[in-house]
C-alpha positions in Angstrom: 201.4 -163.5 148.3 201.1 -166.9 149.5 203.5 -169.6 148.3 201.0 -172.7 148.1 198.0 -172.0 145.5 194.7 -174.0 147.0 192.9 -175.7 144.1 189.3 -176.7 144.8 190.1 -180.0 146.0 192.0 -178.1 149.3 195.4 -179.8 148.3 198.2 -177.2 148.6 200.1 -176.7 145.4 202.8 -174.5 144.7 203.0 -172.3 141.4 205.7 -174.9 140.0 203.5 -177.8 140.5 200.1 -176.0 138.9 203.1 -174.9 135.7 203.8 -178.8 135.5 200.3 -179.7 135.4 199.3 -177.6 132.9 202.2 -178.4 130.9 201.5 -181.8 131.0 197.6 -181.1 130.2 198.9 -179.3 127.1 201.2 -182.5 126.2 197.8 -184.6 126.5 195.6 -182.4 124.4 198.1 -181.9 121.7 198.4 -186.0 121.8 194.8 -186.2 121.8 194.5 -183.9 118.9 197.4 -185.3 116.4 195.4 -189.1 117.3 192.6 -187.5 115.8 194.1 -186.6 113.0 195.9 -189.4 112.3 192.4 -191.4 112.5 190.6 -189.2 110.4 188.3 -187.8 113.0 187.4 -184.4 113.0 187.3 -182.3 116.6 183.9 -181.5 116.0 182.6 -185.3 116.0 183.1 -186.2 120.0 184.5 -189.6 121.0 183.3 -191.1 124.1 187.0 -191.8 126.0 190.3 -191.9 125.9 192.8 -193.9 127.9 195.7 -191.6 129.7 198.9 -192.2 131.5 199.1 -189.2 133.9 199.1 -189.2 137.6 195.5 -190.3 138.9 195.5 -187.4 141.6 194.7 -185.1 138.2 192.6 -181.8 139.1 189.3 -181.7 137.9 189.7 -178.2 136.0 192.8 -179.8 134.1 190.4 -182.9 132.9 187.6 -180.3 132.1 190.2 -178.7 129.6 191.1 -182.0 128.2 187.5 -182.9 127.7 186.6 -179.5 126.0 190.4 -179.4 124.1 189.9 -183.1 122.7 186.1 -183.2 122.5 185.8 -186.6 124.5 183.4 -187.3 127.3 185.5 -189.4 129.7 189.3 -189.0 130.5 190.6 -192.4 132.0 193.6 -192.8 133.8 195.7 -196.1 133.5 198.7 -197.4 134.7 199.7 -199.0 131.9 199.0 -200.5 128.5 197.6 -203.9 130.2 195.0 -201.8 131.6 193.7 -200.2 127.9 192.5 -204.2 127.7 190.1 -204.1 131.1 188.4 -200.5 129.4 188.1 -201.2 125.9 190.1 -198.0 125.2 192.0 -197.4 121.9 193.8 -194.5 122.7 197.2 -193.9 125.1 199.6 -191.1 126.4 
């Protein structure tokens, strides 16, 4: 058994890293979903994008499961709250 995993993007990751990712996709989506709540906004109802502060080399599989955890279209990654200001986003992790 190899010790790097290959995702899709050919960027060799090792089983700790993928844990980490994941872990910090699940810390998103739970975000995501308690900001819903709080708003009043049902999962079923989609929202067009939310702002996150997450490393911007993020696999695409781990922003698929946001998407379909979250129901929102778009995932954007920022820096930082000055940067909500330049998307029009509402939303931050």
């Amino acid at each position: 058994m190899s010790q790097y995993t290959y995702v899709d993007s050919g960027i060799p990751m090792t089983n700790k890293d993928l844990l980490d990712l994941m872990k910090l996709t699940r810390n998103i989506v739970s975000e995501g979903l308690k900001l819903r709540s709080r708003a009043g906004i049902k999962v079923r109802q989609p929202i067009s994008k939310i702002a996150v502060h997450a490393p911007k080399f993020f696999h695409e599989d781990f922003i698929e499961i946001i998407k379909d955890a979250v129901n929102v279209k778009e995932v954007i990654f920022v820096d930082g709250v000055e940067d909500l200001k330049d998307i029009g986003g509402s939303w931050f992790y």
